[in-house]
C-alpha positions as CSV (number, residue, x, y, z in Angstrom):
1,X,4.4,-4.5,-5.1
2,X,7.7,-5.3,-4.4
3,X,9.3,-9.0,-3.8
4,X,12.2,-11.5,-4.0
5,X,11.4,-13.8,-6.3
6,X,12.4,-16.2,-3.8
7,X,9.0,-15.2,-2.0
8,X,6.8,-16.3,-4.8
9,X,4.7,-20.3,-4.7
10,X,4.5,-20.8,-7.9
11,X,2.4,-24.2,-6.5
12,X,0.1,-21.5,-5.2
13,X,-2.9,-21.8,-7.0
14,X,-4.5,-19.0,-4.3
15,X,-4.2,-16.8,-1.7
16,X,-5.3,-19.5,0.6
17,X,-2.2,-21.8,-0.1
18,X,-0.4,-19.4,1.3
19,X,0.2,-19.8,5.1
20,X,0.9,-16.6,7.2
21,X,3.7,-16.4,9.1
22,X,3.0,-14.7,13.0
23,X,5.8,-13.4,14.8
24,X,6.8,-13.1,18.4
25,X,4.3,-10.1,19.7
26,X,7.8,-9.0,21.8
27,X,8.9,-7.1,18.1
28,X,5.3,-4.9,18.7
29,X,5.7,-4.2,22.1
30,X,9.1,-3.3,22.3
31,X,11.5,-1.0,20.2
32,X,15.2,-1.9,20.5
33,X,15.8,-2.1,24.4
34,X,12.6,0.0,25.6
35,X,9.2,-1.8,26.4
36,X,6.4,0.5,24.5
37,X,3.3,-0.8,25.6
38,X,2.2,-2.8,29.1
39,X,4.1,-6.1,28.3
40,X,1.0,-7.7,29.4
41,X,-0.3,-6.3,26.8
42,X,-1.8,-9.3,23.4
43,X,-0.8,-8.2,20.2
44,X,-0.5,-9.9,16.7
45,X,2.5,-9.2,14.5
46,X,1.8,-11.3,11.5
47,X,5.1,-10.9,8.8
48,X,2.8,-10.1,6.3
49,X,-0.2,-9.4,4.1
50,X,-1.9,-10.6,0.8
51,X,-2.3,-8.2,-1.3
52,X,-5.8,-8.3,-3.9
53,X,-4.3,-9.1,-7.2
54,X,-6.7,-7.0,-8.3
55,X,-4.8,-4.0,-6.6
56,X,-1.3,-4.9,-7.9
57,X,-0.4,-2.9,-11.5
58,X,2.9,-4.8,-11.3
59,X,5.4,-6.7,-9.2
60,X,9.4,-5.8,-9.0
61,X,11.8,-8.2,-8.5
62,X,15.3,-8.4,-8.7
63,X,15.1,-10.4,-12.2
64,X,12.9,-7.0,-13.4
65,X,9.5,-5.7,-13.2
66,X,6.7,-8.4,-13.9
67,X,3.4,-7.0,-15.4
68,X,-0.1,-8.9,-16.3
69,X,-1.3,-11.5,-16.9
70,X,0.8,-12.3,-13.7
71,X,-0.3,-16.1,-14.0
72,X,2.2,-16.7,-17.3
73,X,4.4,-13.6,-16.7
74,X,5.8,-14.8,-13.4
75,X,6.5,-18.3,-14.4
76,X,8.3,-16.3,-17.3
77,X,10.8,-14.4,-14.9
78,X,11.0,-16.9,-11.5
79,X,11.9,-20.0,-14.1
């Protein structure tokens, strides 16, 4: 995975702390000036995922590449 450290809650104590951000659906149905689907079209265009932690081997930041345990080893780096 890779991040900004400026991304990372470290009052997070789970996934669900975490709200999701959901964008305008405009940036899916549209690409620069042309309209790509019927604009009456619904569509969600959320800004991101989560991620099981059990799928992440490591997470690269711009402070360097943070391994497991990721509970002590991110506090390490972000503080």
């Amino acid at each position: 995975m890779v991040a900004p450290t400026s991304t990372i809650d470290l009052k997070a104590s789970s996934f669900k702390d975490i709200p999701i951000e959901i964008r305008s659906k405009d940036e899916v149905l549209r690409c620069k000036d042309n309209i790509i689907a019927p604009i009456s079209s619904d569509a969600l265009n959320y800004s991101f995922d989560i991620t099981p932690h059990q799928n992440i081997t490591a997470i690269i930041t711009e402070k360097g590449v943070i391994y497991p345990p990721f509970e002590d080893n991110i506090k390490k780096t972000c503080l």
